[in-house]
C-alpha positions in Angstrom: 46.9 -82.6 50.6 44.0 -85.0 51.4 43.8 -88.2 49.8 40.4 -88.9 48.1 38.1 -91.6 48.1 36.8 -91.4 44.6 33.1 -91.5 46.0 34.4 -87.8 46.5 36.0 -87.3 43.2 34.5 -85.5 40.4 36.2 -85.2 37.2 35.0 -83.5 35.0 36.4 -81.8 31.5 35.2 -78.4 30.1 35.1 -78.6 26.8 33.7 -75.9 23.4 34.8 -74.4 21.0 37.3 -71.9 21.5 35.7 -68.0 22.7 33.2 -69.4 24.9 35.0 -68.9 28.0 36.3 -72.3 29.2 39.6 -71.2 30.9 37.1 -68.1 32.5 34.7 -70.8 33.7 37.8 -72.7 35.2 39.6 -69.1 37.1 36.4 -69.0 38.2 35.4 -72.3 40.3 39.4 -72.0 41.2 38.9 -68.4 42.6 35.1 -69.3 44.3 36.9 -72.4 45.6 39.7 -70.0 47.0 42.2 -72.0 45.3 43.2 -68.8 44.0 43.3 -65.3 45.3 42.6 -63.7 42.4 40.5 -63.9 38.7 43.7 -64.3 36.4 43.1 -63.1 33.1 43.4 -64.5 29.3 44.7 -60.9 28.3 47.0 -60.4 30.9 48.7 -64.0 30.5 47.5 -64.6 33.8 45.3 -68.0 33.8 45.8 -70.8 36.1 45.4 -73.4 33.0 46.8 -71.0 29.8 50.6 -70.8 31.0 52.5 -72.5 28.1 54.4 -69.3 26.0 52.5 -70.4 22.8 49.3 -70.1 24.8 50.1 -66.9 26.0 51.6 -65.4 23.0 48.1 -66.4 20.6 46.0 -65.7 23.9 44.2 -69.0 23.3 44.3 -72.5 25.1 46.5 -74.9 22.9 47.0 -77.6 25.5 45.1 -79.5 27.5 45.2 -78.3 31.4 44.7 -80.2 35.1 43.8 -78.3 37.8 41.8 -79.4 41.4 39.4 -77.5 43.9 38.8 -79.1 47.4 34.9 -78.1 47.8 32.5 -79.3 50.3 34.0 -82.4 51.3 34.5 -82.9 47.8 37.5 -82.7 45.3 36.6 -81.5 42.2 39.3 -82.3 39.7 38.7 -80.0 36.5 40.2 -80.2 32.6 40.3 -77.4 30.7 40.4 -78.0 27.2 41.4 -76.2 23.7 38.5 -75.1 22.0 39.9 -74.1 18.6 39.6 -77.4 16.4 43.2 -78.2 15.5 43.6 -78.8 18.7 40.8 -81.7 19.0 43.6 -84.7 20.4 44.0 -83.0 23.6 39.8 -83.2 23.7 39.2 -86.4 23.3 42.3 -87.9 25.6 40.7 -85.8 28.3 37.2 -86.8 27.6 38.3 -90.3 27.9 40.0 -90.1 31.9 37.0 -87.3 33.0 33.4 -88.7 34.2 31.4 -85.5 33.1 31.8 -83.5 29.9 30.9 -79.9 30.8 29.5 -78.0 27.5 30.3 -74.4 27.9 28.4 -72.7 25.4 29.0 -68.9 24.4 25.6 -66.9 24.7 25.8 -64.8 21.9 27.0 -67.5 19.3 24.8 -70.6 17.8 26.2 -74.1 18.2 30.2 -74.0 16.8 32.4 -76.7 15.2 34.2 -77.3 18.2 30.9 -78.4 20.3 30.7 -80.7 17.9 33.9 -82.6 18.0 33.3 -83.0 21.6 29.9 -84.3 21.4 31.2 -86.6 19.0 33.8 -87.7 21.5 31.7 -87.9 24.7 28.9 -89.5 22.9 31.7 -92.1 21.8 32.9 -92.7 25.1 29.2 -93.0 26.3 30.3 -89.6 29.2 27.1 -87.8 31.1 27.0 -84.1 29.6 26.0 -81.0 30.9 25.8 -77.7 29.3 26.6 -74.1 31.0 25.4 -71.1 28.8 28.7 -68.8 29.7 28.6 -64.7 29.0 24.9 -64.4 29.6 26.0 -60.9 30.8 27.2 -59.6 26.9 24.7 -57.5 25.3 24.3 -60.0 22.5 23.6 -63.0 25.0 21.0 -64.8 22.9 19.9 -67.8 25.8 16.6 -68.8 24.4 17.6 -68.7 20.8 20.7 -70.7 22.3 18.1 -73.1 24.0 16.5 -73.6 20.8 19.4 -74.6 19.3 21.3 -76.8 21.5 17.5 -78.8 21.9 17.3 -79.3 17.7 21.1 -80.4 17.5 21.2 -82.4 20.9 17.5 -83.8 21.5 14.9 -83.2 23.7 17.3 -84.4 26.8 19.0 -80.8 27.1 17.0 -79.7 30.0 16.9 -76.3 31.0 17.8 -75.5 35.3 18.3 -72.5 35.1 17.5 -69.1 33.5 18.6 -65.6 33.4 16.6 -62.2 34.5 17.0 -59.1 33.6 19.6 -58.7 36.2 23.1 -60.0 35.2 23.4 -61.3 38.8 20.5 -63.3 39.5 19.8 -66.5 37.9 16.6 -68.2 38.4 16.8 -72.2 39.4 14.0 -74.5 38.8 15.4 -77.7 40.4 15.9 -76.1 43.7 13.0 -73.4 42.7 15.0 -70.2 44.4 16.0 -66.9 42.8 20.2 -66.8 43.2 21.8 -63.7 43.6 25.4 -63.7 43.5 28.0 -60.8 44.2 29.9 -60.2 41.3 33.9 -60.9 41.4 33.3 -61.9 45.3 34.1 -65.3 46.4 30.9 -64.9 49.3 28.5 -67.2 48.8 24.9 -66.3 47.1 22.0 -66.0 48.7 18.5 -67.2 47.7 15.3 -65.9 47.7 11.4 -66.7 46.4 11.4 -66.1 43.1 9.6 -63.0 42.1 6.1 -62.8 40.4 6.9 -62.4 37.0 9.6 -65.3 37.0 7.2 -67.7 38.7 4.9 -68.7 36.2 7.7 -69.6 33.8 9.6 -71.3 36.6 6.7 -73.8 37.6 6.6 -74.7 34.2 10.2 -75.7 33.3 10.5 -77.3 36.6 7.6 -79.2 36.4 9.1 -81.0 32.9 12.2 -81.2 34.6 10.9 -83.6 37.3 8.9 -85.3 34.6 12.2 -86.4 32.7 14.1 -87.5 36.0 11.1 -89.6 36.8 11.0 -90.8 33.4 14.3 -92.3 34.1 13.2 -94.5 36.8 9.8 -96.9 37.2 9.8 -96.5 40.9 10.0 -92.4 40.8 7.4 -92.2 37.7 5.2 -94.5 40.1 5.4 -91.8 43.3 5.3 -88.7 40.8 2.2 -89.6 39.2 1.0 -90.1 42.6 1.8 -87.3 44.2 3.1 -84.9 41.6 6.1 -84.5 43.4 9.7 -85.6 44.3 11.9 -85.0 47.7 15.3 -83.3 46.6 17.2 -86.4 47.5 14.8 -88.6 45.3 15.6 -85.7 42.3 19.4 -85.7 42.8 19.4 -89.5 42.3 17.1 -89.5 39.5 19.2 -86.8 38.3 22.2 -88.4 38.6 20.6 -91.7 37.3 19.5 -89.7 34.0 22.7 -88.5 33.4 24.5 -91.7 33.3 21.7 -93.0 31.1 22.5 -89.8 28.6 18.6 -89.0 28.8 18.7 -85.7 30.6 21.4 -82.9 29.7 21.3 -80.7 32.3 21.6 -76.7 31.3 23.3 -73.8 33.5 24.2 -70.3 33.3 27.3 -68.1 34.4 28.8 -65.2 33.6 32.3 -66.8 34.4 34.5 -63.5 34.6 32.5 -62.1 37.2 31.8 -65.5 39.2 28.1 -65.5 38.5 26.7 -68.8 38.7 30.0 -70.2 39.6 29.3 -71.7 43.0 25.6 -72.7 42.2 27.4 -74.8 39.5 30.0 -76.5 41.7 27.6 -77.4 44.1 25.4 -79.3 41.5 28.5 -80.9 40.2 29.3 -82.4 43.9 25.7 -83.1 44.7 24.8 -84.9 41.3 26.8 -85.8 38.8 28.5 -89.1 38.6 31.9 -90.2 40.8 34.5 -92.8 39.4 32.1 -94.8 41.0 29.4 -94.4 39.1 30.3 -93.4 35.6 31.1 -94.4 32.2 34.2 -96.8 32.9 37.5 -97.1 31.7 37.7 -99.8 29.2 40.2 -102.8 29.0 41.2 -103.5 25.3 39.2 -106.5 25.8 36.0 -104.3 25.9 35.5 -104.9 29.8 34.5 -102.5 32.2 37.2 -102.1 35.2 35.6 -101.0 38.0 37.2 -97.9 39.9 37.8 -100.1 43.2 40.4 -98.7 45.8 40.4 -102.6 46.8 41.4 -103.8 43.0 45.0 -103.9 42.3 46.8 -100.4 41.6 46.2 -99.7 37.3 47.3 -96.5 35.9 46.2 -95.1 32.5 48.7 -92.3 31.0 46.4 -90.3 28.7 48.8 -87.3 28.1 52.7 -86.7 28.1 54.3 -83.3 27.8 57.7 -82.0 28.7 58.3 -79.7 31.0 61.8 -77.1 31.4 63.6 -78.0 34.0 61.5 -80.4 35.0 61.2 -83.4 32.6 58.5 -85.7 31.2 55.0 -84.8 32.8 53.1 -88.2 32.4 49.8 -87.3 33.1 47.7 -90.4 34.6 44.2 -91.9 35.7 43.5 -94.1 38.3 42.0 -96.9 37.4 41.8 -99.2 40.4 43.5 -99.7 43.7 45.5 -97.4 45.6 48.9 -96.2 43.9 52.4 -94.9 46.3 55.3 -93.6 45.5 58.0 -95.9 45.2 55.7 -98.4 43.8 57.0 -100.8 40.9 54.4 -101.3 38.1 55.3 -103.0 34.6 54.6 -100.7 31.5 51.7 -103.6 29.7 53.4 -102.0 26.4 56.9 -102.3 26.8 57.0 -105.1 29.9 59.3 -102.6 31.9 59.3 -102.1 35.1 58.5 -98.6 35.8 59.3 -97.3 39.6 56.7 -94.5 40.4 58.4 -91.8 41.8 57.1 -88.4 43.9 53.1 -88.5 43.0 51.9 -84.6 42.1 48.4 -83.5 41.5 48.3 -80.1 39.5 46.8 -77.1 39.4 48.1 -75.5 35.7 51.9 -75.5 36.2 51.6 -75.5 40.0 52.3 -79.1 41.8 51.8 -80.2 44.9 53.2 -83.6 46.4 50.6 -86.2 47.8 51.7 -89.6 49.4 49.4 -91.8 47.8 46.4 -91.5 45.2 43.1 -93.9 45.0 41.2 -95.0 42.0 39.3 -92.1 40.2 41.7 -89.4 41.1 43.9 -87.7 38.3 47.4 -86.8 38.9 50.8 -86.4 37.4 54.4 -88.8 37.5 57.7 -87.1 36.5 60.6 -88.9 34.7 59.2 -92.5 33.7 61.6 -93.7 31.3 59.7 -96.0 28.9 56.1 -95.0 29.6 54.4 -93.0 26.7 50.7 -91.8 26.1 48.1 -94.5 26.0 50.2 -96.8 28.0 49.1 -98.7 31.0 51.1 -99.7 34.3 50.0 -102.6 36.5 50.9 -105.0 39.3 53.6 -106.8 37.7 51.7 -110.5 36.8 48.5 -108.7 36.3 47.3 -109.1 32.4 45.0 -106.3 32.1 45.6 -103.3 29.3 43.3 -100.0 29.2 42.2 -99.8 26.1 43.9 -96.9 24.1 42.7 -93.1 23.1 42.0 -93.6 19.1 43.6 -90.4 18.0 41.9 -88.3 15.2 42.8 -89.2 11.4 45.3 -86.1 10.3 43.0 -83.5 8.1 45.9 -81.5 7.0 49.3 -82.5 6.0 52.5 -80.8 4.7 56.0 -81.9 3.5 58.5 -81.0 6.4 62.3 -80.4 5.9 65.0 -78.6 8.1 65.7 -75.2 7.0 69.7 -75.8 7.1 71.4 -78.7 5.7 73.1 -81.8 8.1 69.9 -80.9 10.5 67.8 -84.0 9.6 68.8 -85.9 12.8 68.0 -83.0 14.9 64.2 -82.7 13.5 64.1 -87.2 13.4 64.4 -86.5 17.4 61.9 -83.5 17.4 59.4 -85.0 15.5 59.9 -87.9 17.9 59.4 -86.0 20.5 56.2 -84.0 19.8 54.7 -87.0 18.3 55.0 -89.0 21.5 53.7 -85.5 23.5 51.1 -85.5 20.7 49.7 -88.6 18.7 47.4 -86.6 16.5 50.5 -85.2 15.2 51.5 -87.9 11.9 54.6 -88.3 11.0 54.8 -90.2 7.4 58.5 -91.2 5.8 57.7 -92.1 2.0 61.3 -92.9 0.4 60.2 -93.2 -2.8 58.7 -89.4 -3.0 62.0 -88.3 -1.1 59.6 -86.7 1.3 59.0 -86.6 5.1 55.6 -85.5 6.0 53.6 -83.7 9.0 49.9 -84.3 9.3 47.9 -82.7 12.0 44.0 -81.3 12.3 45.1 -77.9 10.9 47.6 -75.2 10.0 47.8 -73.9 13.5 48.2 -77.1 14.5 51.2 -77.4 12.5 52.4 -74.0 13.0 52.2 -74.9 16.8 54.7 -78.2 16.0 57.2 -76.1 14.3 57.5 -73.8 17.6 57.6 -76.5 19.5 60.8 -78.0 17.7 62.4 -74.8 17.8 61.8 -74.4 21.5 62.6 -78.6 22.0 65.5 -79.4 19.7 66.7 -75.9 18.5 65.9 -77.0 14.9 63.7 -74.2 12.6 61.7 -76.5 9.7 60.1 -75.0 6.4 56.2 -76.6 5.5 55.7 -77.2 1.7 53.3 -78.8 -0.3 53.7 -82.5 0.1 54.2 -84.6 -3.5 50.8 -87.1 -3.9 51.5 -90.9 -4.0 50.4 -91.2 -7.8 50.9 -94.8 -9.4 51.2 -96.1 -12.9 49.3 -99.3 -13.9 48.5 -101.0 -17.5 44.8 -100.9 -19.0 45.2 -103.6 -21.4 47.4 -106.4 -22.2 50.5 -106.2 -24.2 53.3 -108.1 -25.0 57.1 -107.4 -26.1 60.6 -109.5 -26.8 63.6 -108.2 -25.8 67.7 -109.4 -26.5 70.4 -108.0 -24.1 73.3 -109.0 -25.4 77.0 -107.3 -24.9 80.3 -108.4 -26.0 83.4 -106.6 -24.6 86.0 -109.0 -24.8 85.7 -112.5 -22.5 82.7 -113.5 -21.4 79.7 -111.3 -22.5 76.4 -110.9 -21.1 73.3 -112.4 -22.9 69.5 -112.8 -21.9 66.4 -113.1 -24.4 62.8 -112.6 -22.8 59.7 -112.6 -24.4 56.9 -111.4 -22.3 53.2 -110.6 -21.3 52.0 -108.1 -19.6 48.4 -107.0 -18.1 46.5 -105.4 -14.9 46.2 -107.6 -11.9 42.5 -107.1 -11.7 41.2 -110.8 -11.8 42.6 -114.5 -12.0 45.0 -115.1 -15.0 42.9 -116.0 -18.4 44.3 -118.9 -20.0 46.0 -118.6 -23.4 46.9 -121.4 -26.1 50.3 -120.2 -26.3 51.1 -120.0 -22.7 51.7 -122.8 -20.0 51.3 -121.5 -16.5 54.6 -123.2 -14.7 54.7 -121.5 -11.5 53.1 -118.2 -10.0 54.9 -115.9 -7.5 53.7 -113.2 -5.6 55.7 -109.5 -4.4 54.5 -106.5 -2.8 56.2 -103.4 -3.6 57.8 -101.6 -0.6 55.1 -98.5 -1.9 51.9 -101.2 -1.0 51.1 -102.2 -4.7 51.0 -105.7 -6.2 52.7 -107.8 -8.7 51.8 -111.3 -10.0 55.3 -113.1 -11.6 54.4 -116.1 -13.9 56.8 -118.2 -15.0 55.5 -119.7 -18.8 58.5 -121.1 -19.8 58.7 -124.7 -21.4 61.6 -126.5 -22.7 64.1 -125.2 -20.9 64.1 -122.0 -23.0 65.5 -120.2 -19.7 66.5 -122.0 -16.5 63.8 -120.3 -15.1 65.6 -122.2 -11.4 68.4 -119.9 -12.2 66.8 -117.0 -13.3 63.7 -116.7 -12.1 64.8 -114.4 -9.1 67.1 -111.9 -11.0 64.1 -111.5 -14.1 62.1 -110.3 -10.7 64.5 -108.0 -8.9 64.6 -106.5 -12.5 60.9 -105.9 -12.9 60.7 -105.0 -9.6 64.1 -102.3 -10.0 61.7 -100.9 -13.4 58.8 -100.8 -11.1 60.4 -98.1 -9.2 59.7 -95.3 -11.9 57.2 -96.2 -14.2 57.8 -95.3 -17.9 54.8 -92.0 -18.0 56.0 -90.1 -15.5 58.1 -91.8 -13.3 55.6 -93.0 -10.3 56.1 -96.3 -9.0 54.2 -99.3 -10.8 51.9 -101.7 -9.2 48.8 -104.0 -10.0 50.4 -106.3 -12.9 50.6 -109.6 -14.0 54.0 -110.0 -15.5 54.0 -113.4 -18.0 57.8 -114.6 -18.8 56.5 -117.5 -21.9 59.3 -117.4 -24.2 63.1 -116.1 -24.5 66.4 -117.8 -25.1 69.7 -118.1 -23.1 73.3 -118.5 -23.8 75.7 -121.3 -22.2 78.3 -119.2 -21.4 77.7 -115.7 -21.7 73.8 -116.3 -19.6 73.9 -114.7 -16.0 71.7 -112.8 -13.7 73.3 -109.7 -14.2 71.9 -110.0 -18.0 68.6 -112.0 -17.0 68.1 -108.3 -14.4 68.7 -106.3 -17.0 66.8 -107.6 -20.0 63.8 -107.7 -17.5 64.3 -104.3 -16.3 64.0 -103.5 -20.3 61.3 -105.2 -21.4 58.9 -104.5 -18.8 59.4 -100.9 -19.8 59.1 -101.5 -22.8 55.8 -103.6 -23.0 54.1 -101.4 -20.1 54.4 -98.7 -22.6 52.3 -100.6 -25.1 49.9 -102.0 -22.7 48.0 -98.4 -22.4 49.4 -97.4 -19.5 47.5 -94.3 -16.9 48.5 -92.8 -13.6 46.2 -93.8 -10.4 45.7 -91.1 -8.1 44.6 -91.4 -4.4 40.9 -91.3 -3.5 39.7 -90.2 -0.2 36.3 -90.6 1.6 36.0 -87.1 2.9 32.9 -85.8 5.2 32.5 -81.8 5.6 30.1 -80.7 8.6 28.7 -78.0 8.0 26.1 -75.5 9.2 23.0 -75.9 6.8 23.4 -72.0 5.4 26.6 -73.0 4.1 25.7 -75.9 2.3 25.7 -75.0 -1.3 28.5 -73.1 -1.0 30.8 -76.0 0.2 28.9 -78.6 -2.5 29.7 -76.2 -5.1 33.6 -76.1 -4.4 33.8 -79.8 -3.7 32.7 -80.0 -7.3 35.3 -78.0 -8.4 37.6 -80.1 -6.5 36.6 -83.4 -9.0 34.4 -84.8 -5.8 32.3 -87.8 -6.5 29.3 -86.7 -4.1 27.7 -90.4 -2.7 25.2 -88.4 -0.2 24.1 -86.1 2.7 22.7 -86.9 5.9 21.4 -84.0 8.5 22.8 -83.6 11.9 20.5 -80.9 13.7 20.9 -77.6 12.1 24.1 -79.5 10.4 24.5 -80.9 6.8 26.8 -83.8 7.1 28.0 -84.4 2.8 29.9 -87.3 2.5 32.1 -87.2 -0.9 35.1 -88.9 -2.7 37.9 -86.7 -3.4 41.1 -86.8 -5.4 44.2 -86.6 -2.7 45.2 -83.8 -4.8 42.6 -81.6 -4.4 42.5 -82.1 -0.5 45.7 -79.7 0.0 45.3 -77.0 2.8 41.1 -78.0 2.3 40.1 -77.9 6.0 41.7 -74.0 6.2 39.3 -73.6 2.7 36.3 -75.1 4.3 36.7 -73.2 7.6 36.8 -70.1 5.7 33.8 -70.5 3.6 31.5 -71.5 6.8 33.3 -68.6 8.9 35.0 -71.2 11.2 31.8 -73.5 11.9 32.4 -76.0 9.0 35.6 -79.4 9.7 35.9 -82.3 7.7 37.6 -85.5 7.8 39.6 -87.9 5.3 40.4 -91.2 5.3 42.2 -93.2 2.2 39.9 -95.2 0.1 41.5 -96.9 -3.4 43.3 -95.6 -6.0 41.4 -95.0 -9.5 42.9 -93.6 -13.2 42.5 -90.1 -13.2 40.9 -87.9 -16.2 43.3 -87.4 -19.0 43.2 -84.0 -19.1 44.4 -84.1 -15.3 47.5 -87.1 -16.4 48.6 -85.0 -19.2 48.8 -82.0 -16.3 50.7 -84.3 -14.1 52.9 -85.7 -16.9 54.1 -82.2 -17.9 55.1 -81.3 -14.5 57.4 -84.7 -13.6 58.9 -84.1 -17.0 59.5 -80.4 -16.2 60.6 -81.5 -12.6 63.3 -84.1 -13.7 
């Protein structure tokens, strides 16, 4: 295959939410392109892009798909993306290696959850955008309500080019101001005529704003247009392409994908006018610099996506970032410092490879078999200090405890769950020991139900979901204080250790007491993330505090383990040793550990203890209709409600919410806004929870035990 120069490289990622006809829109340009000699279908399994077995068996994309059209001189490399929001990882790693985020947009729904994400993502990642209205041949294609729409939620930049007629087969264009008939499900080209009569008048206006926001974009082409009213076609396609770097004009198109309409028009505009490597929004260093996609820079390789292939191996899935890369080429992995050799170089078209001998900067393409080289890694010229700065994976919204469904399997899912989550960093894996509990976080259930195929398919290893325990600490509200003598006597040497202690919440400096000289002050953190201030009060040698300082704290620290409500670990306290006694002979650390682990329980239980739960800042997006209902079950879910902001026809409410009551929430919140509603969490502090709610909690550790 040709080798590119990336001034005739496009990349560019279709992304949507799922139903609006992506992987159609991509069988499509592949077939127009005569990549393919057929349409494949989503029904029949069929699609270039949709060829993993989960993917065929939901008919749905899941993955994240590369595929290239040579077209005009041009290559076109094309994502096609999952639209379905569980799915939002393998969006925005593919947003971050394309140049163009294309919008496809079903025409008989409004604007849907997973446009959002995207826009989120592009927007974040600073990508040109154009929209294509897909399905305008359905009876309930909607394209001015659409219009409407995608104009309130995205701004006055989504600029319209073209527009249907009555005719599912001709499109009128007002940037090249031509009537386009195409031949449905025929790869001729269309042709293109005056537009008719009753088109025109609409027509002259549209296109006449259109020119007005290219010139806006540019001094010199306001300057002619007011001059002369008009623009040449090459002056418009770099004011065009000028506008959509600058994210001022959002260009918007129309196809009816499964029966190529609009398809060729649309590939032609993507070669013509949007932005190369050259030209758009660069890569990033982890510095925050720009690297330029120069064929004469040294070679730089971004892997954005990893996924293992039967009989095949590990796919790493790559970007050019600069220079010209070979096979056979040594570059060190900037995260490990190995030495990685690059082997056979593929580009892809869905599973489908074909070899190429080398690959320039822009151009996407596909290693097999790098042994230390994972997702977000960069390879470089050995020397060379540069790192591309990584994909920031979305926060897990849904999370559930994972186990193996037969005993003496646990190392068979440690190495799946390794597996996926290196194919898969939105996929969380947590290990928290002192809950006994492994957990799985990921953006949904499907998500999730998609990771426990994949370790059956991977590792041979079938996993239950249930719901994952919550991280609940105990704490003191007040101060307290409490003696206690351990003393034993079994013939020989005995044990014996007196404390006398203080003990109160770590919530500000130590407050000075007439009884109490402060010695010495240590402090531990609990392998669970909570705090603990030791002060030794001792005077006159009561305790040799140089002896048994360190066993009094492995003792407290033992207790902390389980508090004394309900069994949660302890954390935020000031412990106070001031007083005690100790024996000459029968004094060790053995009784100095266990007089401590006594005590503290025994004074934590006077100090008015209460169990902290786990807050979360939460934001739900949804659709303004669905507003009320989703404030009135976030109250229900004890949500502290700190205020709303509007997003376009969206309500964005941003709450605090009790960990607790977040469990299976974004399947709740999808249901309620019938699929069109996400939210995110993120973990905020802990805070005592209602008694009613600890007397709930305390019942079921007791019953549990």
């Amino acid at each position: 295959m040709k080798v590119y120069h990336p001034e005739h490289i496009r990349n560019i990622v279709l992304v949507g939410h799922q139903g609006s006809g992506k992987t159609s829109l991509a069988e499509s340009i592949l077939y127009v392109g005569k990549k393919t000699r057929r349409l494949g279908s989503i029904e029949e399994g069929s699609t270039v892009s949709d060829y993993q077995p989960s993917e065929k068996e939901r008919q749905m994309s899941i993955f994240s798909s590369l595929m290239h059209v040579e077209w005009n001189e041009h290559k076109i490399n094309i994502i096609d993306t999952p639209g379905y929001p569980d799915f939002t990882g393998e969006v925005v790693a593919a947003i971050r290696v394309a140049d163009t985020s294309v919008f496809v947009m079903n025409a008989q729904e409004g604007i849907e959850v997973g446009t959002e994400l995207a826009w989120k993502a592009s927007a974040d990642n600073e990508k040109s955008v154009m929209f294509v209205i897909n399905q305008i041949d359905r009876p309930q294609a909607d394209v001015d309500s659409l219009m409407v729409q995608m104009q309130e939620r995205f701004g006055s930049g989504v600029t319209i080019v073209q527009f249907p007629t009555d005719d599912p087969n001709v499109l009128i264009d007002v940037l090249v101001m031509k009537q386009i008939t195409f031949k449905p499900a025929s790869q001729d080209p269309p042709t293109l005529s005056d537009i008719p009569e009753q088109y025109i008048e609409r027509a002259e206006e549209l296109h006449n704003s259109l020119v007005e926001d290219i010139a806006v974009s540019d001094e010199e082409l306001m300057e002619k247009y007011l001059e002369t009213e008009q623009l040449t076609e090459d002056e418009m396609r770099a004011g065009f392409r000028d506008a959509m770097l600058s994210r001022s004009i959002f260009p918007v198109f129309c196809t009816a994908a499964s029966s190529n309409v609009g398809t060729a028009r649309l590939m032609s505009f993507i070669n013509n006018v949007t932005p190369s490597p050259i030209e758009g929004a660069h890569i990033m260093t982890a510095d925050g610099d720009a690297i330029e996609s120069d064929v004469s820079g040294n070679p730089l390789i971004f892997v954005y996506r990893t996924m293992a292939e039967h009989h095949v191996g590990d796919y790493s899935f790559f970007r050019v970032c600069s220079g010209i890369i070979e096979s056979g080429m040594d570059l060190e992995n900037a995260q490990s410092g190995a030495i990685e050799r690059l082997g056979q170089l593929y580009v892809l078209c869905g599973r489908d490879r074909e070899t190429v001998s080398s690959m320039k900067a822009g151009d996407l393409g596909v290693l097999v078999k790098l042994r230390e080289t994972q997702t977000n890694h960069t390879l470089r010229r050995k020397g060379d200090s540069v790192v591309v700065a990584p994909i920031p994976f979305p926060e897990p919204r849904f999370r559930e405890a994972i186990h193996a469904k037969t005993e003496g399997e646990e190392d068979k899912l440690a190495q799946g769950l390794h597996q996926i989550t290196s194919e898969d960093p939105s996929l969380v894996v947590q290990h928290e020991p002192h809950l006994s509990q492994i957990t799985l976080g990921g953006q949904g259930a499907m998500h999730l139900k998609v990771a426990q195929f994949r370790l059956k398919s991977k590792v041979n290893v079938e996993v239950e979901y249930t719901q994952p325990r919550v991280a609940y600490r105990e704490t003191v509200t007040t101060e307290a204080r409490d003696s206690y003598r351990h003393k034993k006597q079994t013939g020989g040497a005995g044990q014996f250790a007196d404390i006398s202690v203080l003990i109160e919440p770590l919530d500000g400096e130590f407050r000075k007491r007439p009884d109490i000289n402060v010695r010495n002050v240590a402090q531990s953190t609990t392998a669970w993330g909570s705090n603990i201030e030791f002060i030794d009060a001792i005077v006159g040698g009561v305790i040799d505090m140089r002896r048994f300082f360190g066993a009094i704290q492995k003792g407290v620290l033992e207790a902390m383990q389980k508090g004394p409500v309900a069994g949660y670990p302890v954390g935020d306290v000031r412990f106070v040793i001031f007083d005690g006694g100790m024996h000459p002979v029968d004094s060790n650390e053995n009784a100095f550990r266990a007089a401590a682990r006594m005590v503290f329980r025994e004074s934590f239980r006077k100090a008015k203890p209460v169990i902290l739960e786990p807050i979360h800042d939460v934001e739900v997006t949804v659709p303004d209709l669905y507003t009320g209902d989703v404030m009135g079950d976030l109250n229900g879910r004890r949500a502290m409600i700190k205020g709303m902001e509007s997003e376009g026809a969206m309500q964005k409410i941003i709450v605090q919410v009790p960990e607790a009551e977040l469990y299976q929430y974004s399947t709740r919140v999808r249901s309620m806004t019938q699929g069109r509603g996400i939210h995110s969490a993120r973990f905020s502090h802990y805070q005592a929870m209602p008694r009613n709610v600890q007397e709930q909690v305390v019942s079921t550790s007791k019953a549990s035990q």
